[in-house]
C-alpha positions in Angstrom: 40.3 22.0 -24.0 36.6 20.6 -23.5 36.9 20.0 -27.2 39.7 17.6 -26.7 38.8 16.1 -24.2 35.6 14.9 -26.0 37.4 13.5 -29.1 39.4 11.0 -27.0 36.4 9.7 -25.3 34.9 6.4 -27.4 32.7 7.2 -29.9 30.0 4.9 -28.0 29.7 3.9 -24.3 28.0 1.3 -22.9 25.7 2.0 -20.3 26.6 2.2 -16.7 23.6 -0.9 -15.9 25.3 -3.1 -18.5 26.2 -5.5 -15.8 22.9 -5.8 -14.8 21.3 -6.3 -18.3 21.4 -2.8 -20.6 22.4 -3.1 -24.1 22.1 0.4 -24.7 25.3 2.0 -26.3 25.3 5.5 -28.1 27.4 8.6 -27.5 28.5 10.4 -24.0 25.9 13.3 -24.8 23.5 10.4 -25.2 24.2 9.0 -21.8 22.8 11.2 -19.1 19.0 11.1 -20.8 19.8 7.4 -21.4 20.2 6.8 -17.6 17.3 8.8 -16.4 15.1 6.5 -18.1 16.9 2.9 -18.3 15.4 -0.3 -17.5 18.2 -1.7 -15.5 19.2 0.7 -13.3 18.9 -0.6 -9.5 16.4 1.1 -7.6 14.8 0.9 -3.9 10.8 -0.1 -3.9 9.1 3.1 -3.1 7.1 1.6 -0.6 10.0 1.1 1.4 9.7 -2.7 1.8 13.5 -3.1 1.3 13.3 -4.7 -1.8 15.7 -3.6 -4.7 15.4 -4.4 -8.2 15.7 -3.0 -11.7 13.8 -0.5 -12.7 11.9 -2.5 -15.2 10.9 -4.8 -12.5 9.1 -2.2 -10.5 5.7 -2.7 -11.5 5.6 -6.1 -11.0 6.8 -5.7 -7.6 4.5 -3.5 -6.6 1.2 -5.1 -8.2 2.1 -8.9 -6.8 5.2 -9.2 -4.6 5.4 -6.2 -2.4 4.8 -6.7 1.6 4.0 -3.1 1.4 1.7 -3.0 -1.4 -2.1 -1.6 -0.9 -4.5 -4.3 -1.4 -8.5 -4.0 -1.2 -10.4 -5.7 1.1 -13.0 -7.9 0.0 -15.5 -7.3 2.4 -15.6 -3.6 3.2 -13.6 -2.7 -0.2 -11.2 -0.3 2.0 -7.4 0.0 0.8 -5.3 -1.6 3.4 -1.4 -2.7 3.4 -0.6 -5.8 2.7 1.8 -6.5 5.2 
C-alpha cells in the first residue's frame, strides 16, 4: 500500500518555503532533512524581539538589527541589551 502510494507522488517536490525564496527540489524522502536545514523557512528571533524572518536572515538580525541583541559597553566593557 505504502509502496503505492509513493509511486504516485512526483518524482520531485518543491520545497514548502518556495514562496518565500527556496529553489530546492528533490524527492519526498529528501524533504524532511531538506526542511530542517533550509534557508527560507520563517522563523521567530530567538531573542524574542518579535521579529520574523528567514532563516538565512538570522544572523544578520541578531549582529545589527535586533532591539534585543547584547551589545558591549564601551566604557566598562560589560554585555548589556540593547534595547
Amino acid at each position: 500500500m505504502f509502496s503505492a502510494l509513493i509511486s504516485c507522488w512526483p518524482k520531485f517536490l518543491n520545497c514548502v518555503n518556495n514562496s518565500n525564496d527556496c529553489l530546492w527540489k528533490g524527492k519526498l524522502i529528501q524533504l524532511e532533512s531538506h526542511l530542517e536545514e533550509c534557508q527560507y523557512k520563517i522563523i521567530s528571533c530567538p531573542n524574542e524581539c518579535g521579529e520574523i524572518l528567514k532563516k538565512k536572515d538570522l544572523d544578520e538580525h541578531l549582529s545589527n538589527c535586533c532591539l534585543r541583541r547584547l551589545v558591549e559597553c564601551e566604557y566598562c566593557k560589560e554585555k548589556l541589551q540593547f534595547e
